[in-house]
C-alpha positions as CSV (number, residue, x, y, z in Angstrom):
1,X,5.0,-5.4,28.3
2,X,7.6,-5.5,26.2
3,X,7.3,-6.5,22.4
4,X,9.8,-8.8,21.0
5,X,11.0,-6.3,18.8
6,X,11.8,-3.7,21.6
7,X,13.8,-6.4,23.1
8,X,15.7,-6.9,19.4
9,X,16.0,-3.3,19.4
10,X,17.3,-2.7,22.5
11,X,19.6,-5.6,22.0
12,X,20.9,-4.2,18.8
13,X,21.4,-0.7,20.6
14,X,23.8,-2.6,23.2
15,X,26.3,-2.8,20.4
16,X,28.8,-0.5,22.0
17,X,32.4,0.8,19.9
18,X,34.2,-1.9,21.4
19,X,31.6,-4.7,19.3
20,X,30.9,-2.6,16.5
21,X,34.5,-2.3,15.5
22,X,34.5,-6.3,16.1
23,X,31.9,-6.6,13.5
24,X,32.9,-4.3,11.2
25,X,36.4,-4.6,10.5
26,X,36.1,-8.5,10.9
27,X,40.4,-8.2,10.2
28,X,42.6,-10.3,11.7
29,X,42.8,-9.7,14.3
30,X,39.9,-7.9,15.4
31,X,40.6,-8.5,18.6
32,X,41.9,-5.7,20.7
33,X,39.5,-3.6,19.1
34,X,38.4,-1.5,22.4
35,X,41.6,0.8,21.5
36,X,40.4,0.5,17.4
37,X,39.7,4.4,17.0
38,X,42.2,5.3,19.5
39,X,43.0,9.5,19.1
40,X,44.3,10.5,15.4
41,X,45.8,14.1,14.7
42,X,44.6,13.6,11.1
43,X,41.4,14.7,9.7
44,X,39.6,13.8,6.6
45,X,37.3,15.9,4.4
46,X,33.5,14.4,3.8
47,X,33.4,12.2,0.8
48,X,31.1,10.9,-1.4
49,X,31.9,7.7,-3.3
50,X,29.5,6.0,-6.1
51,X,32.1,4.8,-8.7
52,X,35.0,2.1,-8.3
53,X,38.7,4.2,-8.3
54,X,40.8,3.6,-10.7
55,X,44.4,3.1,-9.4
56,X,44.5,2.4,-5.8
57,X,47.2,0.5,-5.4
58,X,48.2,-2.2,-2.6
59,X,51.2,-2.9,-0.7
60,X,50.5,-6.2,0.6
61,X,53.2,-9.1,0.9
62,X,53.9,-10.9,-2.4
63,X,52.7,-14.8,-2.9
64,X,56.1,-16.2,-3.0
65,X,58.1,-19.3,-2.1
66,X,61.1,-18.5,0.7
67,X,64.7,-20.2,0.3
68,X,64.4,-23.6,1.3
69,X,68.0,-24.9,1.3
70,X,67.1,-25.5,4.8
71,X,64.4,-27.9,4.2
72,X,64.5,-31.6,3.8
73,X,64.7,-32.8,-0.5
74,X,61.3,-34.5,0.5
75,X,59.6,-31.0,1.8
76,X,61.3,-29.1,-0.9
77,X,59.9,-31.5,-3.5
78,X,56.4,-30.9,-1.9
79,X,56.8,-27.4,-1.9
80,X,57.5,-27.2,-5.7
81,X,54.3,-29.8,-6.5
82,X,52.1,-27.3,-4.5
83,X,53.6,-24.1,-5.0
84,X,50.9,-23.7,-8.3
85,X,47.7,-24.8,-5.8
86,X,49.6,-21.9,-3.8
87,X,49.0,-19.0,-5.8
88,X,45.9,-19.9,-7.3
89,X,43.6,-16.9,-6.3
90,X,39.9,-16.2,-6.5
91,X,39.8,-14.5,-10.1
92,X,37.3,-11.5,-10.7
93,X,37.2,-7.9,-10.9
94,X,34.3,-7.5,-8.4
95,X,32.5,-9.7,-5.8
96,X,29.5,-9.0,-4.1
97,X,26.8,-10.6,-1.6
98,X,25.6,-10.6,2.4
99,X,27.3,-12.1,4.9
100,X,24.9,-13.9,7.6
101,X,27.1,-13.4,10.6
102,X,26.9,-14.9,14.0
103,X,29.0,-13.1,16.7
104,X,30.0,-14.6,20.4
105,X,32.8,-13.3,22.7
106,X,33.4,-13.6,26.6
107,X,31.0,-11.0,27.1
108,X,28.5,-10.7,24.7
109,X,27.0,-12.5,21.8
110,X,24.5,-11.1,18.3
111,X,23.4,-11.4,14.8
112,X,24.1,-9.5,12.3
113,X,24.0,-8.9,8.5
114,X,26.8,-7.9,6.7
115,X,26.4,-6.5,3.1
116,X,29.5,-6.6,0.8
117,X,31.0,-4.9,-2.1
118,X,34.3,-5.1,-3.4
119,X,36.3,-4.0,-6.2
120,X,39.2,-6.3,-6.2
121,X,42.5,-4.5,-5.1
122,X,40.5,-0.9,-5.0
123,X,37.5,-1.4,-2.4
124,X,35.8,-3.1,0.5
125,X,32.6,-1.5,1.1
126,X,30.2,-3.1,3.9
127,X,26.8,-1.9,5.2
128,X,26.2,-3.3,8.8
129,X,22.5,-4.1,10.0
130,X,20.8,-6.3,12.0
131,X,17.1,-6.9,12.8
132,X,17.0,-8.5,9.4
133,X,18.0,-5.8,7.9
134,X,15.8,-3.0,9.8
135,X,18.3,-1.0,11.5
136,X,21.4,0.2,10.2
137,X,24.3,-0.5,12.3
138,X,27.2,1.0,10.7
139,X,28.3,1.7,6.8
140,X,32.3,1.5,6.3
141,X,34.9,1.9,3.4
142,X,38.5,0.2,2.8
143,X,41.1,1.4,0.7
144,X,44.6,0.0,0.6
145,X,45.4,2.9,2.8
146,X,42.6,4.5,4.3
147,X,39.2,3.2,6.8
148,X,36.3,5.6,6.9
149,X,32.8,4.6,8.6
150,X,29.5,6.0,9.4
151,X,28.1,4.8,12.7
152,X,24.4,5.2,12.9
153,X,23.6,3.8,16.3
154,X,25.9,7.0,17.6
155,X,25.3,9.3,15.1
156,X,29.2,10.0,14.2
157,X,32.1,9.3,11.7
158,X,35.4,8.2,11.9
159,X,38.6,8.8,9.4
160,X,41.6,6.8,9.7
161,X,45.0,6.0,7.9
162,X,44.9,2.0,7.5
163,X,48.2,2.0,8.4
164,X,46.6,3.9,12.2
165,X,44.3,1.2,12.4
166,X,47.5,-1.3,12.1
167,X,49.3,0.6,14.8
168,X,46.5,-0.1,17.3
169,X,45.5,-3.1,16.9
170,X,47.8,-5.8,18.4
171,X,49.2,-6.9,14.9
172,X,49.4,-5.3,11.6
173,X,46.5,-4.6,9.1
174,X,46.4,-4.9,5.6
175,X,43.1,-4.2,3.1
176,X,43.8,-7.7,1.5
177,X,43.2,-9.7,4.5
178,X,39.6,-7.7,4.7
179,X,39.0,-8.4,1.0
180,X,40.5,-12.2,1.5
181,X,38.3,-12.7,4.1
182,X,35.2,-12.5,2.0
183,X,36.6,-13.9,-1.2
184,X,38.0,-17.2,0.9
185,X,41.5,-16.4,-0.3
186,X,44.5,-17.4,2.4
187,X,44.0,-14.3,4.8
188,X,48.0,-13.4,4.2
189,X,50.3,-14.1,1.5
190,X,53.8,-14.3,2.3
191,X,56.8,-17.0,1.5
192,X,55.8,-21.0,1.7
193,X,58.5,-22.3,4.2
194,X,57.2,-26.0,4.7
195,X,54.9,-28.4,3.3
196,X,53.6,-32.0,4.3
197,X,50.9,-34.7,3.5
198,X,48.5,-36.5,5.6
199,X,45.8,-39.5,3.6
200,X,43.5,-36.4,2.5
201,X,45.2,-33.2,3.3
202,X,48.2,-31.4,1.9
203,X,49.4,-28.6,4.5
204,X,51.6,-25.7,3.8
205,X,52.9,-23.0,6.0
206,X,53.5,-19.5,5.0
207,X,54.7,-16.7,7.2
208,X,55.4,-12.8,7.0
209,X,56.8,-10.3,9.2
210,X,53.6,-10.1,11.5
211,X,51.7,-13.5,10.9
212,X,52.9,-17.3,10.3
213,X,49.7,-19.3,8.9
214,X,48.8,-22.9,8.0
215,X,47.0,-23.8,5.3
216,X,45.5,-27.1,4.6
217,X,44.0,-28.8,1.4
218,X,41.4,-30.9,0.5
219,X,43.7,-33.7,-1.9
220,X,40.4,-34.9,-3.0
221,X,39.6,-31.4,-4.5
222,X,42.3,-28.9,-3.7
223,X,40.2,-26.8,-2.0
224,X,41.3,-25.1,1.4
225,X,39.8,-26.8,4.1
226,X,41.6,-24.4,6.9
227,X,43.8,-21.9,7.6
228,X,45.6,-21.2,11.1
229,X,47.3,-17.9,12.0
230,X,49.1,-16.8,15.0
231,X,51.4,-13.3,15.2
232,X,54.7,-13.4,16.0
233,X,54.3,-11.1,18.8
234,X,54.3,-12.8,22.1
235,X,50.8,-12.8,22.8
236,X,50.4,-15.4,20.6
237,X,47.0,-13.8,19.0
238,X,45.7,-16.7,17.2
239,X,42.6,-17.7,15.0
240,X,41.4,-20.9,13.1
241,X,39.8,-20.8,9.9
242,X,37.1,-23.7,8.5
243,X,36.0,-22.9,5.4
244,X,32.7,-25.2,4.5
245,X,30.0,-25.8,2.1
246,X,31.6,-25.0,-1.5
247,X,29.6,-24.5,-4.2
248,X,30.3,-23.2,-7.9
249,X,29.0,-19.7,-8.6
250,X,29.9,-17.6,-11.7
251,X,32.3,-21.1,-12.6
252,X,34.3,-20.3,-9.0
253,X,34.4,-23.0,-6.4
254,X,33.1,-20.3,-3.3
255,X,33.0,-21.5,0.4
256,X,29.5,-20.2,1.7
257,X,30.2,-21.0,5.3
258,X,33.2,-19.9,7.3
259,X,33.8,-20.5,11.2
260,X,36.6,-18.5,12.7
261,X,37.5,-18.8,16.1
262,X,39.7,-16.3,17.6
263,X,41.8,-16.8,20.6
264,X,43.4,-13.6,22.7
265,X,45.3,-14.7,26.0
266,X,42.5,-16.1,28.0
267,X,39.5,-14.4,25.9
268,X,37.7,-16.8,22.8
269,X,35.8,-15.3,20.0
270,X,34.0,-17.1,17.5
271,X,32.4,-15.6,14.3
272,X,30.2,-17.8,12.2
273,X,29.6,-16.6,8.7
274,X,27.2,-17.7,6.0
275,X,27.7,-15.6,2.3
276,X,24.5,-15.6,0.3
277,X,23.3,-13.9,-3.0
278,X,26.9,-13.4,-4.2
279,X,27.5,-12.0,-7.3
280,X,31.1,-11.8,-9.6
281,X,31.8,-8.8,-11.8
282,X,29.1,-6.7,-11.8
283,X,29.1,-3.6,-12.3
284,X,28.9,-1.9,-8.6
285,X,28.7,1.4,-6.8
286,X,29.9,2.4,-3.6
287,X,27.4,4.8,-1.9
288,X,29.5,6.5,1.0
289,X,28.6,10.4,2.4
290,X,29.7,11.4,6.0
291,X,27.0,13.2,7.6
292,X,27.5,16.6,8.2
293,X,25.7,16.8,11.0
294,X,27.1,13.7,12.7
295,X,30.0,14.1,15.0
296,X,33.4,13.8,14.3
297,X,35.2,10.8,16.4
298,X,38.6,9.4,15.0
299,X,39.6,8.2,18.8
């Protein structure tokens, strides 16, 4: 017979490419992510990371507000009021902790941990496991313009361009909205185009070339209560955002639980996640070593 941990085993060996990649990159929008390491020409030397770099750079979209001479004086007033609450951004130079992560889609559904390191603007480092921590799923790291990870359940490595990993998913990719999604920071940035009030909630909408996103605020204590995204493209790839449970750690208001639910045409994915044992500006390393004697797969 069976032990229950077989059957947890075997479960967590069921995590095919297609799941794993769901997990891991956890970007918007993780959702095509059968064709996630489609076939690259490039190819990357091994590395070995244990320090934070020093000048990677990022070319994300700028927190701005767009022209809005074709707003109504009563939106563009509310615009300027909120245009500070805005801006505001987690502050610190590191952020660290484990994600408790709860994973359904159409045709499957797991647990997982995710630990997290990140040296703001620089590095998004994760180790995936699952069994409470007993079997090692995946390791990755993020720069602003490259995605590497070690997948331990197949025993191989993959090297990627971040900008390759944009091309083929069905929207754009950027390292902040990995390292936004963790801090509870707006997943895009972008120009404010709109604004409005309800009795408890201010709401802004932003938008970039790929994404338009809603953001609503708590007026009792100006913290973001949700963000919606949909691309611009016209399969309307969407996802909602709750962000739940704040409590002040290291004198920042954090959310420890986030729900996002992710919807694809007809498909629906929901990923629960619970961040525990965080830490703020640390000092951190980033362990990272392809295995030479794992095989190379950047498809």
């Amino acid at each position: 017979m069976e032990s229950i941990w077989t059957k947890k085993l075997v479960k967590a060996n069921c995590m095919n490419k297609r799941l794993l990649s769901l997990m891991v990159l956890v970007l918007p929008f993780y959702i095509s992510s059968c064709t996630l390491l489609k076939k690259s020409n490039k190819k990357r030397n091994n590395i070995a990371i244990t320090t934070i770099a020093d000048s990677l750079k990022t070319t994300d979209s700028p927190i701005t507000a767009a022209p809005i001479n074709e707003v109504t004086s009563e939106s563009r007033k509310l615009i300027n009021e909120l245009l500070p609450l805005w801006m505001k951004r987690m502050d610190y130079k590191t952020f660290s902790g484990k994600a408790k992560v709860s994973f359904e889609s159409p045709d499957n559904s797991v647990d997982f941990s995710a630990n997290f390191r990140i040296a703001k603007d620089s590095l998004v480092w994760i180790h995936i496991s699952a069994i409470g921590g007993l079997y090692s799923v995946a390791r990755i790291l993020v720069t602003p313009d490259s995605f590497f990870m070690v997948n331990y359940q197949q025993k191989e490595t993959t090297s990627l361009a971040l900008s390759e990993v944009g091309r083929i998913l069905p929207v754009p990719v950027s390292f902040s909205q990995l390292q936004n999604l963790f801090s509870g920071d707006p997943i895009i940035n972008g120009d404010v185009v709109s604004a409005d009030e309800k009795d408890s909630v201010w709401s802004l909408q932003t938008e970039d070339s790929s994404f338009t996103q809603q953001i609503t605020y708590r007026k009792k204590d100006s913290l973001m209560q949700m963000g919606h995204l949909q691309t611009r493209k016209s399969n309307n790839t969407q996802a909602m955002i709750d962000y739940n449970n704040y409590e002040k750690s290291s004198n920042r208001m954090l959310s420890k639980k986030r729900t996002v639910r992710l919807q694809n045409g007809v498909n629906n994915y929901t990923i629960e996640m619970d961040i525990v044992n965080e830490e703020f500006d640390k000092v951190l390393e980033f362990p990272f070593t392809m295995p030479k004697n794992f095989t190379v797969n950047n498809h």
